[in-house]
C-alpha positions as CSV (number, residue, x, y, z in Angstrom):
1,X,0.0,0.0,0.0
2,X,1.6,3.4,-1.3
3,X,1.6,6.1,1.7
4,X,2.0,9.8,1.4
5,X,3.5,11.6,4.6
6,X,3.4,15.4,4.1
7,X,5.4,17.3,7.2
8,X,3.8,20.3,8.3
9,X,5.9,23.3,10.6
10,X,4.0,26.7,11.8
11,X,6.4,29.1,11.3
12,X,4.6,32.7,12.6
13,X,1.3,33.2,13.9
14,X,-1.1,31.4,11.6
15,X,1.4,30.7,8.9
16,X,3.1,27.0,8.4
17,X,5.3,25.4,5.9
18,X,3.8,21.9,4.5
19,X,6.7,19.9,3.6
20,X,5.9,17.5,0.1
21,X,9.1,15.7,-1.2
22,X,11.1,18.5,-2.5
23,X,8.3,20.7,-2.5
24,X,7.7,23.3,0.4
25,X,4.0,25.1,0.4
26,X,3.4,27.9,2.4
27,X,-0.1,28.1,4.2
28,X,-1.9,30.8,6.1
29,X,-5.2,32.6,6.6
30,X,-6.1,36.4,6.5
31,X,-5.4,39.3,8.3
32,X,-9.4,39.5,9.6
33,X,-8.9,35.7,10.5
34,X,-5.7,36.4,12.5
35,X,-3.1,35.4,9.8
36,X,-0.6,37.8,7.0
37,X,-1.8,36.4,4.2
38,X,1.5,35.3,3.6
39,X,0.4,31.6,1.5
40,X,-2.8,30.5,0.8
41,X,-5.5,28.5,2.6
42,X,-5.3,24.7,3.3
43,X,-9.2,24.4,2.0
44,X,-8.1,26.7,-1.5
45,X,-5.4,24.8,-1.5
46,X,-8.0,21.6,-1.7
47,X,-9.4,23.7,-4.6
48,X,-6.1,23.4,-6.5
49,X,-5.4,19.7,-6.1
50,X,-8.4,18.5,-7.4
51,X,-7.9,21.6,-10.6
52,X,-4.2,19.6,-11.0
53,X,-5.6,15.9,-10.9
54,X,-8.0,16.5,-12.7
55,X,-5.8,18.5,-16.0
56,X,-3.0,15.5,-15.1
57,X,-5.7,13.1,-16.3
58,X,-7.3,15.4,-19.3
59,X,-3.3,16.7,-19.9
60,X,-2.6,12.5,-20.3
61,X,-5.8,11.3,-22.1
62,X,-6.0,14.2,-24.8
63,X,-2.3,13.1,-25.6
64,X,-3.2,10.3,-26.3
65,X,-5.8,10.7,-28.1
66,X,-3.5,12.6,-30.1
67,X,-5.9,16.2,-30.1
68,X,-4.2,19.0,-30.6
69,X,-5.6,21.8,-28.1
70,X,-4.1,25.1,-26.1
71,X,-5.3,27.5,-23.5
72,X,-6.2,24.6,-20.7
73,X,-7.3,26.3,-18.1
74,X,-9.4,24.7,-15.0
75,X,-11.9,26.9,-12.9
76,X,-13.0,25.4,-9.1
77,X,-15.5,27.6,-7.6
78,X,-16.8,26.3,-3.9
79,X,-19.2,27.1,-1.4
80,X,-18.8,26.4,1.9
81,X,-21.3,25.4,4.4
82,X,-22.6,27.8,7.3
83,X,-21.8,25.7,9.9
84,X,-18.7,24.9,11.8
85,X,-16.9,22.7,10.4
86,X,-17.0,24.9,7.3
87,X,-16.9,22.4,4.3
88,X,-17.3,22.6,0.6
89,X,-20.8,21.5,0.0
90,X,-20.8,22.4,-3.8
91,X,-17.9,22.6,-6.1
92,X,-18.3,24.1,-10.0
93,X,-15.6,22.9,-12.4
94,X,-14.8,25.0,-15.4
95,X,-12.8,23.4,-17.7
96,X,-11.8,26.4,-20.4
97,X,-10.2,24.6,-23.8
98,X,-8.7,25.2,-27.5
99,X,-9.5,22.9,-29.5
100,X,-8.3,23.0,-32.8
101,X,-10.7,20.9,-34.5
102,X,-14.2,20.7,-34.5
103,X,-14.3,17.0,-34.7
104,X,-12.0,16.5,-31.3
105,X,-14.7,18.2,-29.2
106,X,-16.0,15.3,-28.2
107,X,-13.1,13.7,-27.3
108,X,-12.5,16.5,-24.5
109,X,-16.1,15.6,-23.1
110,X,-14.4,11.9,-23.3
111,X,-11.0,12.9,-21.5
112,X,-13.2,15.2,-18.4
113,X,-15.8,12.1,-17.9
114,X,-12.6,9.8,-17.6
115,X,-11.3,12.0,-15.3
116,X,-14.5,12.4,-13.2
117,X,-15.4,9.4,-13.3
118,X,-12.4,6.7,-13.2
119,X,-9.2,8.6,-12.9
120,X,-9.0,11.4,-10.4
121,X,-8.7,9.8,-7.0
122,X,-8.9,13.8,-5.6
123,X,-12.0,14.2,-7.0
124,X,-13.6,10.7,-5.9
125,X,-12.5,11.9,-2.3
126,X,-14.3,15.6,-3.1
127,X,-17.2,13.6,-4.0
128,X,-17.8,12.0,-1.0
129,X,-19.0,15.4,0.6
130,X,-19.6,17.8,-2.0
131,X,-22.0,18.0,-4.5
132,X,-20.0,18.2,-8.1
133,X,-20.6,20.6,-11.0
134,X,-19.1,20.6,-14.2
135,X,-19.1,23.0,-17.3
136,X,-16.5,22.9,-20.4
137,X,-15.9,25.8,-22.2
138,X,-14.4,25.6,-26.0
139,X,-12.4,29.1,-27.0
C-alpha cells in the first residue's frame, strides 16, 4: 500500500510550511482571520489539487488521443457550508479549452468524464462530501 507523509511546521502566527518531497508550500489565513496572508488557505489549497488531478488526467488522455488543443485552463469555484466545520458543500468545475478541430470536441467531453469518473482519485475523495458541478468551455 503506497503512503503519502506530508510534514507540516507553523512558522509565525497562523502561517506553516507543509513539507511534500522536494516541495515546500506555504499556508496561512487572512489578516481579519488572525493570519498575513503570507500563502494560501489549506481548503483553497483543496481547490487546487483537485484543478491539477483533474488536468494530469485530461493533460494525459487528450495526448493520447492525439488532439491537438491550447489555452487549458481549469476553474474550481466552492461554497462552503454555514456551519462549523466549514466544508465545501458544492464545487463548480470550469474546464476552459482550444481545440483545434471541431471534430476532437468530443473527445475533451471523453477525456473530463474519464477523469470524473475513473481517474482522479482527488476528486472521488471531493465527491464524498460535495456535491460536483461541471461546465467545459471551447475558445
Amino acid at each position: 500500500m503506497e503512503k503519502h507523509l506530508v510534514s507540516t511546521n507553523f512558522e509565525n502566527g497562523m502561517a506553516s510550511v507543509a513539507h511534500i518531497n522536494q516541495h515546500s508550500v506555504t499556508m496561512d489565513t487572512t489578516a481579519d482571520n488572525g493570519g498575513t496572508d503570507s500563502g494560501p488557505g489549506p481548503k483553497r489549497l483543496m481547490l487546487a489539487s483537485l484543478a491539477g488531478c483533474t488536468g494530469i488526467d485530461i493533460v494525459s488522455i487528450l495526448t493520447k488521443m492525439k488532439v491537438n488543443y491550447s489555452d487549458l485552463k481549469i476553474d474550481t469555484e466552492a461554497t462552503l457550508t454555514a456551519e462549523h466545520p466549514k466544508i465545501y458543500d458544492h464545487v463548480k468545475i470550469t474546464y476552459t479549452i482550444r481545440i483545434d478541430k471541431e471534430d476532437d470536441k468530443p473527445k475533451m467531453e471523453k477525456a473530463v468524464a474519464l477523469s470524473e469518473d475513473k481517474y482522479c482519485g482527488v476528486m472521488a475523495m471531493f465527491r464524498t462530501f460535495a456535491k460536483l458541478e461541471r461546465k467545459i468551455v471551447f475558445l
